[in-house]
C-alpha positions in Angstrom: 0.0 0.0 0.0 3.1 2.6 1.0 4.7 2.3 -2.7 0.9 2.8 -4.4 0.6 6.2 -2.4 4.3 7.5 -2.7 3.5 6.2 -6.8 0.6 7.9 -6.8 2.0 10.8 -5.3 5.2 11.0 -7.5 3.0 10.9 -11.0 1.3 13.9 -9.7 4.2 15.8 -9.1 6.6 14.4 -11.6 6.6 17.8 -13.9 10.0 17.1 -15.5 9.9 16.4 -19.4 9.1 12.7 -20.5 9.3 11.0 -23.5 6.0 10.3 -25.2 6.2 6.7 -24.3 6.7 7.7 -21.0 3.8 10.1 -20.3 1.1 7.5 -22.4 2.1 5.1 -19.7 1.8 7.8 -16.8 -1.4 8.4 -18.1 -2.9 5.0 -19.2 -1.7 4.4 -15.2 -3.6 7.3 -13.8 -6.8 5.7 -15.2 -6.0 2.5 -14.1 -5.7 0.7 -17.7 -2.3 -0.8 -15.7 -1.4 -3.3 -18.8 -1.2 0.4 -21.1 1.4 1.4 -18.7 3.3 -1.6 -18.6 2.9 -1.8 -22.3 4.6 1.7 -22.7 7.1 1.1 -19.7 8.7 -1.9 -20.7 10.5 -0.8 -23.7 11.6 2.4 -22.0 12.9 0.2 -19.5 14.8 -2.6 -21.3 16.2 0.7 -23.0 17.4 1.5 -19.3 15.3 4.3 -19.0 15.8 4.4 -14.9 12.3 6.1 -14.1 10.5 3.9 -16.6 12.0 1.1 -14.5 11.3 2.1 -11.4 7.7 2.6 -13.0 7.4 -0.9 -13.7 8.6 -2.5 -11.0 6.3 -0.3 -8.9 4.0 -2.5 -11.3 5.4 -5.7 -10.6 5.8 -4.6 -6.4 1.9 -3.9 -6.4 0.8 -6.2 -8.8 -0.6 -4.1 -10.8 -2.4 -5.4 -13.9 0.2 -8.0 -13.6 0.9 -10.9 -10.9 2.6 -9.3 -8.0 6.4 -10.7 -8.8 8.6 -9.2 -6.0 11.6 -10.6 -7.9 11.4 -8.8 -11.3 10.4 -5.4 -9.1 13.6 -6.1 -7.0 15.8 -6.3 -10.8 14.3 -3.5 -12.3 14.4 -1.2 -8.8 18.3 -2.4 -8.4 18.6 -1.1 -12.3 17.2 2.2 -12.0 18.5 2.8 -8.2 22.2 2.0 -9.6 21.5 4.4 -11.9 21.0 7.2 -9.1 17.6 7.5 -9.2 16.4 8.2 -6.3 12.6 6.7 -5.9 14.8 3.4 -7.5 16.9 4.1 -4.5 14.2 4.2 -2.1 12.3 1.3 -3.0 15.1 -1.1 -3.1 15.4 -0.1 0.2 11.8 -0.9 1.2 12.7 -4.5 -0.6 15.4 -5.0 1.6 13.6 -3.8 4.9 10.6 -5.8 4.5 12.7 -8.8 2.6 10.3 -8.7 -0.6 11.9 -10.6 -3.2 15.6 -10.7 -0.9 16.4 -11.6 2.2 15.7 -8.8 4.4 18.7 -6.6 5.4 18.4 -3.7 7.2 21.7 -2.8 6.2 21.0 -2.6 2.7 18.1 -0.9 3.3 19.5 1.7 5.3 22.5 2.3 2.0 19.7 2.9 0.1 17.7 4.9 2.2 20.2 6.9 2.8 21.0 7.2 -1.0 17.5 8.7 -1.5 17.2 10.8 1.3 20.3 13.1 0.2 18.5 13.3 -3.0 16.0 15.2 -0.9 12.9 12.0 -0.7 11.2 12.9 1.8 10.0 9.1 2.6 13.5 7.6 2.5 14.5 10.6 5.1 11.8 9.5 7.2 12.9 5.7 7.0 16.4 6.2 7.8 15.8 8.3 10.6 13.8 5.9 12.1 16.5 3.0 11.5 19.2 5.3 13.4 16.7 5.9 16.2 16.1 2.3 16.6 19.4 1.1 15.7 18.3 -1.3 12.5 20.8 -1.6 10.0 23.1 1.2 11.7 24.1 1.9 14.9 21.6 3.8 17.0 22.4 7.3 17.0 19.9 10.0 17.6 21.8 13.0 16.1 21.2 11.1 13.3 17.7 10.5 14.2 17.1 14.1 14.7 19.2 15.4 11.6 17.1 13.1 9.4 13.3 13.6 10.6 14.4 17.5 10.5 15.5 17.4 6.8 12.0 16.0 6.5 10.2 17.8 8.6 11.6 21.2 6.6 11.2 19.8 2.8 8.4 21.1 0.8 7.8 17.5 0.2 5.5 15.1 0.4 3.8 15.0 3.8 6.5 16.6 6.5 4.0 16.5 8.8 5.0 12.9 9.9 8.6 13.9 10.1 7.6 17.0 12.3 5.6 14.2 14.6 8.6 11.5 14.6 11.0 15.2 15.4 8.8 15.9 18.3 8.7 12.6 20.0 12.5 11.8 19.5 13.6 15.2 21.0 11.7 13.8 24.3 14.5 11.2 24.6 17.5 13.5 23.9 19.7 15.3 25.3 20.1 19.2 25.2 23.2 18.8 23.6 22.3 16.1 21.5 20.2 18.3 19.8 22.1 21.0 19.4 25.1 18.8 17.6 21.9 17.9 15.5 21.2 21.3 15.2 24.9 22.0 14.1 24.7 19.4 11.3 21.4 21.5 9.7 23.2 24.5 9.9 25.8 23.2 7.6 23.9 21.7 5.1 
């Protein structure tokens, strides 16, 4: 359910210019005619198009107008995340967190997060905050906690409002000066 809302989100937004293939299958997805998308997807993506692949394994993740195939989503994420982009980057990690299609490994998971999240996606900050506050994949390290959910919490992104939440309740269980070296680190991004 998380990738079909960020998806959904992410076609809404997504203002850059696309090839024609590549806005047919945005469209043909946005009225739920899901084969139409992966029909104009899947050449942009054996091309190595990296958005068109992260498109259709979005596809394959959800099952959309196809079997739900975790392993050809985790091959075509891995393609367009090596490729640097940064939704790629961000659901590989959610493959590797929740072990869909892999064996799950939070620290994988966390690479990629983190991958994302200094490409500004607001989800991926989220996530990797909340693996450095809990210590999965990384050690636990609420600077880094705190220095994440904030970067969220400040974006114009999608929904910072849950960063700003996960912000308030972590500063409960810091420090003064843990903050403030958190605090430092914003300053000198």
């Amino acid at each position: 359910m998380r990738y079909i809302l960020l998806f959904t989100i992410l076609i809404s937004v997504w203002t850059e210019a696309v090839p024609a293939d590549m806005d047919a299958g945005i469209e043909a997805y946005e009225r739920g005619d899901y084969g139409a998308a992966r029909a104009a997807w899947a050449p942009l993506a054996s091309a190595g198009d990296p958005m068109a692949q992260y498109f259709l394994g979005h596809l394959y993740a959800n099952g959309q107008g196809i079997a739900p195939d975790h392993g050809k989503a985790l091959v075509l994420f891995r393609a367009s995340a090596s490729q640097g982009e940064p939704f790629g980057q961000f659901a590989l990690g959610y493959l590797y967190e929740h072990g869909q299609g892999i064996e799950s490994n939070a620290g994988e998971a966390a690479r990629w997060y983190r991958s994302a999240a200094e490409q500004g996606i607001l989800p991926a900050q989220n996530n990797l905050a909340l693996m450095y506050e809990q210590g999965r994949g990384v050690a636990r390290n609420y600077v880094q906690a705190y220095y994440w959910y904030a970067r969220g919490a400040r974006s114009s992104g999608l929904n910072p409002t849950k960063a700003a939440g996960n912000l308030e309740r972590l500063s409960g269980k810091m420090t003064p000066a843990e903050i403030a070296a958190a605090e430092r680190l914003l300053d000198k991004r």
